[in-house]
C-alpha positions in Angstrom: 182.6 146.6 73.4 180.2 149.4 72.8 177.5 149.2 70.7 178.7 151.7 68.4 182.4 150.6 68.6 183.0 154.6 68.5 186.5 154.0 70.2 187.6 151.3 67.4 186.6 153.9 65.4 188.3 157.1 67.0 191.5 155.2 67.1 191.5 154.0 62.7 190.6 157.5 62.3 194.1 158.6 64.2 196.0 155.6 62.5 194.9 156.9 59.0 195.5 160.8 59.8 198.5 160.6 62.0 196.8 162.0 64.7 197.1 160.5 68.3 193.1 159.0 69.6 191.9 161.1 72.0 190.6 160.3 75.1 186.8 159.5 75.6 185.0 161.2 78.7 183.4 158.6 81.4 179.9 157.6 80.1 179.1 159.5 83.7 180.3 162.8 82.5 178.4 162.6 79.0 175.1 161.5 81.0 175.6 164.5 83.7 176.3 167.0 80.7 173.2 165.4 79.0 170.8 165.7 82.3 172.5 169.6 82.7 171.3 170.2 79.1 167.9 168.6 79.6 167.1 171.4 82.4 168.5 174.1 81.0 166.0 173.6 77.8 163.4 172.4 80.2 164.0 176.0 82.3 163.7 178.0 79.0 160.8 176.2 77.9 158.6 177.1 81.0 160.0 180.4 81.9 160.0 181.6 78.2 156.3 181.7 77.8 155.7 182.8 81.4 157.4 186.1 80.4 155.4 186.9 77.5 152.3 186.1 79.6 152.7 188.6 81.9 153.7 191.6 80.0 
C-alpha cells in the first residue's frame, strides 16, 4: 500500500461518481516526467539570465 493510499482513493471517487478508476502511470514514468521537468526549469534558469547579460 502506498503511503498516500491515492489508488484506494481514485477508485471510492469512481464508485461514488459512476465513473470507471483510471489507470495510474508506473511510479517510473512520473519520476522520468519529474527528472524531464527538473531540467527543463534548470535550463531556463541558467540560460535566462545568460541572455540578458549579454545584450
Amino acid at each position: 500500500m502506498s503511503l498516500t493510499c491515492f489508488a484506494f482513493l481514485t477508485e471510492a471517487v469512481a464508485a461514488e461518481t459512476s465513473l470507471g478508476s483510471v489507470p495510474l502511470r508506473p511510479q517510473l514514468a512520473g519520476a522520468v516526467v519529474l527528472v524531464g521537468y527538473a531540467l527543463v526549469a534548470a535550463g531556463v534558469a541558467v540560460l535566462a539570465p545568460l541572455r540578458r547579460d549579454l545584450r
